[in-house]
C-alpha positions in Angstrom: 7.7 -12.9 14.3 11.5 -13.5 15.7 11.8 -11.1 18.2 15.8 -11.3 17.3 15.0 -10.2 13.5 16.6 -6.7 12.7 14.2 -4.2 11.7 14.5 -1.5 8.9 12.2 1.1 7.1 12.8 2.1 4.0 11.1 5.2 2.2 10.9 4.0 -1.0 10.8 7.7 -3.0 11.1 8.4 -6.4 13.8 11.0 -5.8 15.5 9.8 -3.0 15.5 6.2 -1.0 15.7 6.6 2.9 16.3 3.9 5.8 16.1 3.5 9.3 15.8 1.2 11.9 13.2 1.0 15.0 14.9 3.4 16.9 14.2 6.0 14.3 17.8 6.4 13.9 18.9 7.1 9.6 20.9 4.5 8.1 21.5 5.7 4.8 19.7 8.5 2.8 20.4 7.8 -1.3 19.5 8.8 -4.4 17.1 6.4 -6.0 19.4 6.4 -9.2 21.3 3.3 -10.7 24.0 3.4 -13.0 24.2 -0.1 -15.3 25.9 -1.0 -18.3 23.0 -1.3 -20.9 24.4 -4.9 -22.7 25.0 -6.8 -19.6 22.6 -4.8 -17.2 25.4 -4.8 -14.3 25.0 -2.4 -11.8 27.9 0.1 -12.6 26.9 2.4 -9.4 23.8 2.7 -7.1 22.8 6.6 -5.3 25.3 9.2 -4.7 27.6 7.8 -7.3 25.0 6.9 -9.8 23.7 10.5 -9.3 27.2 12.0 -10.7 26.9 10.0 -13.6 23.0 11.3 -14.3 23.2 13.2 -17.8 26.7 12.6 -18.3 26.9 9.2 -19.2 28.6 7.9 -22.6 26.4 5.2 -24.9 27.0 2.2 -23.2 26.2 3.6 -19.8 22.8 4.9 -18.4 21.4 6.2 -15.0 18.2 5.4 -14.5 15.6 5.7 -11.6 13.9 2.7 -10.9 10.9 4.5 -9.5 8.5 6.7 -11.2 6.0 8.3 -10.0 6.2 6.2 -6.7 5.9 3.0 -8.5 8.3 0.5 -10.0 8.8 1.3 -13.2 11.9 -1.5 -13.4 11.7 -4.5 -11.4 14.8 -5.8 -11.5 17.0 -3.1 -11.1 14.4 -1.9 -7.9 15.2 -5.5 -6.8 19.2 -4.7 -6.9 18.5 -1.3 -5.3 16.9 -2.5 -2.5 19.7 -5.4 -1.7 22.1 -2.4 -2.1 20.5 -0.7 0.5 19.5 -3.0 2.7 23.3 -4.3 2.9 24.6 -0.9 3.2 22.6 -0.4 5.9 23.3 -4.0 7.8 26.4 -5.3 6.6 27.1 -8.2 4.2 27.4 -10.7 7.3 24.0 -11.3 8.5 22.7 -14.2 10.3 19.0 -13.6 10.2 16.9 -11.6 7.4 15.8 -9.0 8.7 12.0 -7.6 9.0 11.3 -4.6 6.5 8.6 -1.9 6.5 8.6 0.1 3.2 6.0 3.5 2.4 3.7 3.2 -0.8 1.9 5.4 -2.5 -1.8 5.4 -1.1 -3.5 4.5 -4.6 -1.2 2.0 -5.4 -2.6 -1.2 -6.9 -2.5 -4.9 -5.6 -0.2 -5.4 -8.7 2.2 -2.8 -7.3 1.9 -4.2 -3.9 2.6 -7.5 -5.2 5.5 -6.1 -6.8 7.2 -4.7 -4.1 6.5 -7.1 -2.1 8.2 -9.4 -4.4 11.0 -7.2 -4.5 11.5 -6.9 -0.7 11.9 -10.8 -0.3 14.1 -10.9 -3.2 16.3 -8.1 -1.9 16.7 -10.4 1.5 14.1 -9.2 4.1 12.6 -12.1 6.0 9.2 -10.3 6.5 7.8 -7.4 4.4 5.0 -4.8 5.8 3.7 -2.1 3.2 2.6 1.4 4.4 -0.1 3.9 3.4 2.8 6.4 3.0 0.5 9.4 4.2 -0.1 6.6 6.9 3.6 6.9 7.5 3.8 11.2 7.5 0.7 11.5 9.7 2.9 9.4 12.5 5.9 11.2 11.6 4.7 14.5 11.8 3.3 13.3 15.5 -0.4 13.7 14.3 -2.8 12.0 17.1 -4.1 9.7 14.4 -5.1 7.0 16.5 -7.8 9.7 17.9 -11.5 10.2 16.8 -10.4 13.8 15.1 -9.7 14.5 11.6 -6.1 15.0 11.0 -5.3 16.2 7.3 -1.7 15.5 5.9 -0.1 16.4 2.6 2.7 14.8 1.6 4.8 16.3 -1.7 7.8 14.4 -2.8 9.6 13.6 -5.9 6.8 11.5 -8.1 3.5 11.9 -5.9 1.7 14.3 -3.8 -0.1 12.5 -1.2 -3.1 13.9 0.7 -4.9 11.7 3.0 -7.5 12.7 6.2 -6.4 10.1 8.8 -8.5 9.0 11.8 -8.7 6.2 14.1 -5.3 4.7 12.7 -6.6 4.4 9.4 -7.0 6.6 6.1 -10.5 7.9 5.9 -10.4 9.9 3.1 -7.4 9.6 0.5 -6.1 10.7 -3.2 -2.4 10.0 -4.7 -1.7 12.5 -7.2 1.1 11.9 -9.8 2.0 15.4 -9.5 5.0 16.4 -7.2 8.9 17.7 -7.4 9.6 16.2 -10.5 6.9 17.6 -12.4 7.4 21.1 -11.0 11.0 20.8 -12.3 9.5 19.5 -15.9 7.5 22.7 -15.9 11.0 25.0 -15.5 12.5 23.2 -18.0 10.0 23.4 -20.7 9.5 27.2 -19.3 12.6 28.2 -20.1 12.7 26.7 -23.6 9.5 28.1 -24.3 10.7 31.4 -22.9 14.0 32.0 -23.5 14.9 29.0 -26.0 17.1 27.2 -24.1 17.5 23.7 -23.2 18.5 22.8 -20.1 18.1 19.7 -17.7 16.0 18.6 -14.9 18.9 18.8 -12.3 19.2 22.4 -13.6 16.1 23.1 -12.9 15.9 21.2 -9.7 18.9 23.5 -8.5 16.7 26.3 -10.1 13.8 25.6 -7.7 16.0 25.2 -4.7 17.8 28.2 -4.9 15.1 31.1 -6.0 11.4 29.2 -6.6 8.4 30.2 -4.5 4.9 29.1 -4.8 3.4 32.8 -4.5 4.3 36.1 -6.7 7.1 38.0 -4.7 7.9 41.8 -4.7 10.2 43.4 -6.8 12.5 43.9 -3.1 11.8 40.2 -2.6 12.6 38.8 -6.2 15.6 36.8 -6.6 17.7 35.5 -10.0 20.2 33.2 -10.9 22.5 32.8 -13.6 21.0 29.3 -16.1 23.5 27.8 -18.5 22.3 25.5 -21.1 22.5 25.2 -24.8 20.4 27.7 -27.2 17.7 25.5 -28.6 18.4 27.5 -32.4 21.9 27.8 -32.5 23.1 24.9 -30.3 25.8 26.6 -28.6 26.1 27.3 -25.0 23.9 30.2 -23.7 23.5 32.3 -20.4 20.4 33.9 -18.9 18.9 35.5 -16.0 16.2 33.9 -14.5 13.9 34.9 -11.8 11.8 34.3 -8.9 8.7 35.1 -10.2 9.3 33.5 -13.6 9.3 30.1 -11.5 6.1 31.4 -10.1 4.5 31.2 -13.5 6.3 28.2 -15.0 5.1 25.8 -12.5 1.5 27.3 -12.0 0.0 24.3 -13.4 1.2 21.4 -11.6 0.5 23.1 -8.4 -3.4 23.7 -9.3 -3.1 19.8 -9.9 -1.7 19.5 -5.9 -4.8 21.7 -5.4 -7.2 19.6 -6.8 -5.9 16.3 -5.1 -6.6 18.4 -1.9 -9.8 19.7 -2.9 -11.2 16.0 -4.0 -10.3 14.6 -0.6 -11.7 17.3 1.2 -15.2 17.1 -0.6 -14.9 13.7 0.3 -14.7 13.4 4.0 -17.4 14.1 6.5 -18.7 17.1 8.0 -17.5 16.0 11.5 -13.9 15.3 10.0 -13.9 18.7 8.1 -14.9 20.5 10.8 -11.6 18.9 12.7 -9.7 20.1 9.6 -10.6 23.2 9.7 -9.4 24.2 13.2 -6.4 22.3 13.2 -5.4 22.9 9.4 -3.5 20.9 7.2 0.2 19.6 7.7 2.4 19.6 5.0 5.3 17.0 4.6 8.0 15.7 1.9 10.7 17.5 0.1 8.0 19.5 -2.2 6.9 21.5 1.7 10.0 23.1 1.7 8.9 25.0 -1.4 8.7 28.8 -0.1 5.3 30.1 0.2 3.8 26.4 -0.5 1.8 26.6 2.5 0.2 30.3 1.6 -0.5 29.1 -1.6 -2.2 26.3 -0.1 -4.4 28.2 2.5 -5.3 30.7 -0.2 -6.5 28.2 -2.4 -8.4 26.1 -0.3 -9.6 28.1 3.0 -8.2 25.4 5.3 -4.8 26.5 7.6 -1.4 24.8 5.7 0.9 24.2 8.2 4.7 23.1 7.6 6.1 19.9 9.2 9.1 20.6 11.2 11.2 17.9 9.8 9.1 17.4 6.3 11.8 15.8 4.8 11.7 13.1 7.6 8.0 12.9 8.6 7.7 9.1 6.6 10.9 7.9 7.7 10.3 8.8 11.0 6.5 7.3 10.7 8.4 4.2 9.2 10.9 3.8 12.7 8.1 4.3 14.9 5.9 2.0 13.4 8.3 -0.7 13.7 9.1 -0.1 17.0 5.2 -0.7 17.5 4.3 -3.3 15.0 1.6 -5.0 17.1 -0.1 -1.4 17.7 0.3 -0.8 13.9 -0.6 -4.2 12.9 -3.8 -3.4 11.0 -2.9 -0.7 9.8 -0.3 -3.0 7.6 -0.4 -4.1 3.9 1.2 -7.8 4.0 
């Protein structure tokens, strides 16, 4: 490997991409949307500025993510992200191609390692390294993985929830659930027009999440509410109602027993010696899904085992990423090439 070759991680998320380079210092931090004009396919607008134009777009327009579920869903407008990126984050002028480390989804195929893989060189990296992205989390969140202890990460974003029980710098145990952010804000959505017949959108209910959602029932004291405008599903005109915290509770009850049951089937899958790691040290919990209020009670409840959150969750792979290719020897095997 050139030892001159710039270096850049990229976490490749459904909901949002991040980079960084080997000093663990942030780059650039976009939505993973694109804007493109559907005839010709050109690339109108690529994160922040495709993310204004998400739901508000006239025919000929349309913002789409790229990435669902952690995968590519569209190769060729992943492939244009990921130049967009990587030349926002090292100029236009560059001399040599530089070496990139991206996350993956744990259960990802060899077909979708393939493809972004293929995507990477395409986009202009000279070398391309794919990484377990619980892999990534563990090392982020400062987990001694390289020791002969069970260390237990979950790691909630956007399109995937992954839990993996890491030891000896690889994953031992490991399950990629296609449950995360996105579905919990599915869940509000439908809610609400099941509930209260209105029809909002997924940014609404994003915002919804965000601003009043926990994971556990609150007390009348605790309860919060927010104003939701949308459109009445009967009449079609606009509408207004109060929603609350504990009608989030209940509306996205489902996909969180589907987080549970990714955690569960990992944990009846790792050793007794592991578990019994796991269950003095606990669980860490990482990606934008931690920072749900009373995530990690809900977890603990459900399962027995300590949930503890990150301190950075929203960081943890990014981080993971940086360190990693300040280390790449030490990390080598623990590389998908």
């Amino acid at each position: 490997m050139n030892f001159f070759s710039p270096k850049i991680g990229i976490d490749l998320g459904t909901v949002n991409c991040l980079v960084c380079n080997d000093q663990k210092e942030i780059l650039l931090n976009e939505p993973s949307i694109v804007a493109i004009i559907k005839e010709t396919q050109e690339i109108m607008a690529v994160g922040k500025d495709a993310l204004e134009m998400l739901g508000k777009t006239p025919e000929n327009i349309e913002a789409i993510r790229p990435l669902f579920n952690g995968a590519i869903a569209n190769y060729t407008i992943t492939e244009q992200m990921l130049a967009y990126f990587i030349t926002s984050s090292l100029g236009r002028v560059r001399i040599i191609k530089p070496d990139v480390a991206v996350s993956i989804p744990s259960g990802s195929t060899s077909v979708e390692y393939r493809a972004v893989l293929d995507a990477l060189n395409s986009a202009g990296a000279k070398n391309g390294y794919l990484v377990p992205e619980s892999l990534a989390a563990a090392i982020g969140a400062e987990l001694p993985v390289f020791s002969p202890t069970g260390n237990m990460i979950v790691n909630s974003g956007g399109g995937t929830t992954e839990v993996a029980v890491v030891s000896l710098g690889g994953l031992v145990s490991y399950n990629s659930v296609r449950t995360a952010g996105n579905k919990l804000d599915d869940s509000i959505v439908n809610y609400i027009r099941k509930k209260h017949n209105l029809l909002i959108g997924p940014s609404t209910a994003e915002k919804i999440k965000i601003k009043i959602g926990s994971a556990v029932k609150v007390t009348e004291n605790k309860q919060k509410n927010v104003q939701v405008r949308g459109r009445d599903n009967a009449s079609g005109m606009p509408k207004n109602i109060v929603f609350t915290t504990n009608e989030v509770v209940e509306a996205i009850e489902i996909p969180l027993k589907e987080m549970i049951n990714g955690i569960k089937s990992v944990l009846e899958n790792t050793s007794p010696e592991l578990s019994s790691d796991i269950l003095d040290k606990g669980m860490v919990l990482s990606g934008g899904t931690a920072l749900l209020p009373g995530l990690d009670d809900y977890i603990t409840q459900s399962t027995g085992i300590p949930a503890i959150k990150a301190e950075e969750p929203l960081y943890c792979v990014i981080n993971g990423l940086g360190i990693i290719l300040n280390n790449l020897k030490y990390f080598e095997r623990s590389l998908i090439k």
